[in-house]
C-alpha positions in Angstrom: 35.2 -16.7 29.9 36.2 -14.8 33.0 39.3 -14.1 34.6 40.4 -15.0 37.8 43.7 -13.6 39.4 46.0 -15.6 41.4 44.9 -14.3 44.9 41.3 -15.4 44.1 40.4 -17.8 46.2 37.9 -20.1 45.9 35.6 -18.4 48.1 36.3 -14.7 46.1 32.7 -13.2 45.4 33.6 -13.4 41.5 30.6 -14.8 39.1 32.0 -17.0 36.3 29.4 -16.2 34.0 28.4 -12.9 34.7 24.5 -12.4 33.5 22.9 -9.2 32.2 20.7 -7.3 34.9 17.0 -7.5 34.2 16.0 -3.7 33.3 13.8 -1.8 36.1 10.0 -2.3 34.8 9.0 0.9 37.1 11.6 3.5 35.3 10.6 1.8 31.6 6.7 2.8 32.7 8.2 6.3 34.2 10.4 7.3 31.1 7.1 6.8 29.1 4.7 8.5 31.0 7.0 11.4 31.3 7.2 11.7 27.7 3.8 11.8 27.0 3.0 14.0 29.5 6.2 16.5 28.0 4.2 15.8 24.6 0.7 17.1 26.3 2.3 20.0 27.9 3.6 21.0 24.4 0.7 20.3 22.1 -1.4 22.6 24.9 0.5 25.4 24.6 0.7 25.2 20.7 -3.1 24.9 20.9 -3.3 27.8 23.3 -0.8 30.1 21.0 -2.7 29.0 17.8 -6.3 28.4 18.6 -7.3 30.2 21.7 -5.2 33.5 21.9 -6.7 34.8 18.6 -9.7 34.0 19.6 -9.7 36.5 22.8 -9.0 39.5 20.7 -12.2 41.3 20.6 -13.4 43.1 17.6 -14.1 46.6 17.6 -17.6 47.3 18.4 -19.8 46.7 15.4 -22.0 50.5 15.9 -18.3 52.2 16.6 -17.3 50.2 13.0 -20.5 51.4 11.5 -20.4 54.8 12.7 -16.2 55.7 11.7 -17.2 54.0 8.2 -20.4 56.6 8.4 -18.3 59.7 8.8 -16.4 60.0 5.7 -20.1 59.6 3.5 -21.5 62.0 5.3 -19.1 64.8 5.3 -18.6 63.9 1.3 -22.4 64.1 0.5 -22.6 67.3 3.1 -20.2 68.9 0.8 -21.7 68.6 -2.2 -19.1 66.4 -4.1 -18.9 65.2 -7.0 -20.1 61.5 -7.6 -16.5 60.3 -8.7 -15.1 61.6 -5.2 -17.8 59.9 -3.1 -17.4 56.2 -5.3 -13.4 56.4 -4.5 -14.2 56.4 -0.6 -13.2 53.9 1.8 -16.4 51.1 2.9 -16.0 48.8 5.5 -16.5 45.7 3.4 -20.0 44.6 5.1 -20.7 48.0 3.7 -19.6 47.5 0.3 -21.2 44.3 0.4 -24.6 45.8 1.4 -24.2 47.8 -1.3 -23.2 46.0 -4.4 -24.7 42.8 -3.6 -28.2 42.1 -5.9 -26.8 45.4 -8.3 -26.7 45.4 -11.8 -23.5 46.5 -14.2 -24.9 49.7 -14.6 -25.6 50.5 -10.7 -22.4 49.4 -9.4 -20.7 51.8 -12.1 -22.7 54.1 -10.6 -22.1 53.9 -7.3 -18.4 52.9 -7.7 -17.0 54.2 -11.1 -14.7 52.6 -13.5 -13.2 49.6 -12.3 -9.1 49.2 -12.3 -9.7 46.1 -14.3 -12.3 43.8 -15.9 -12.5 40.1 -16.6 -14.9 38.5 -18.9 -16.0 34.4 -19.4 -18.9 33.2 -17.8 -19.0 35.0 -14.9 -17.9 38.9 -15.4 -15.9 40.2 -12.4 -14.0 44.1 -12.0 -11.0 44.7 -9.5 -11.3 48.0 -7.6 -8.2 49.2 -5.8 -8.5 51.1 -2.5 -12.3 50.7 -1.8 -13.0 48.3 1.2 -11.4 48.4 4.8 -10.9 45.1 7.3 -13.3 46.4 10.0 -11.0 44.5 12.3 -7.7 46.1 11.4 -8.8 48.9 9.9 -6.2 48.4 6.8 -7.4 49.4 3.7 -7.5 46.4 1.0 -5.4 46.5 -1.8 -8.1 45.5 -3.8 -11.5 44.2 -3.9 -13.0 41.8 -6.9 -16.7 42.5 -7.1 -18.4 38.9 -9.3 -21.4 39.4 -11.7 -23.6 35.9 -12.4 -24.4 35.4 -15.5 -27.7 37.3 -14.8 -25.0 40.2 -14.4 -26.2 40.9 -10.8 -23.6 40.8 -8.2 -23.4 37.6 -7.0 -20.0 37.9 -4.8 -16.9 40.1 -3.7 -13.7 38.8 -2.9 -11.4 41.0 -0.9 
């Protein structure tokens, strides 16, 4: 129950039973569509950072790939060198996948060497260290796991 002070008068602009105000329908409906329009604005810029911006980096041309990846073999096999020195060089891995892919045991030993290590089981796969390069970054890869099918062709390499 309200208060009234003495010098109230009967006529005083005082409500006895002072009501809640009814909330503003137009700033409910502008709070939310501010929010999800904040929310928009911030998923777009996460898809932007994530999605698109890698996608804009171009590669290195493919022929300027192929032909830095050629140098190397050529000035080895120019040379003279031994087969052990050309097997340790440095492919681009479409490269090494061109050629191990469909070889036997016996040919990729050949062209590659001894392997770092070896894993038997169903399907046979060696680990060579230092072999294959990220055409893209140009890093060399730590290592590269070259798969024999039980045919013991190669069937896959992981990098």
């Amino acid at each position: 129950m309200s208060r009234r002070d003495d010098y109230d008068g009967p006529e005083a602009d005082y409500d006895d039973d002072p009501r809640r105000k009814k909330s503003n329908a137009a700033l409910i409906v502008g709070l939310v569509v501010g929010g999800l329009v904040l929310m928009l604005a911030i998923v777009g810029v996460v898809f932007a950072l994530l999605v698109v911006t890698p996608m804009r980096r171009a590669p290195a041309p493919v022929a300027a790939v192929q032909a830095k990846a050629a140098e190397p073999e050529k000035a080895v096999q120019a040379k003279g060198a031994d087969p052990a020195t050309v097997a340790k060089q440095i492919r681009d891995r479409a490269d090494l996948e061109t050629l191990v892919k469909g070889k036997t045991k016996q040919e990729v030993l050949g062209l590659l060497g001894k392997p770092s290590t070896t894993s038997g089981g169903e399907f046979d796969s060696w680990v060579y260290h230092d072999i294959a390069r990220d055409p893209i970054t140009g890093k060399t890869d730590w290592f590269v796991t070259i798969v024999f099918g039980r045919d013991g062709i190669v069937s896959r390499v992981h990098y």
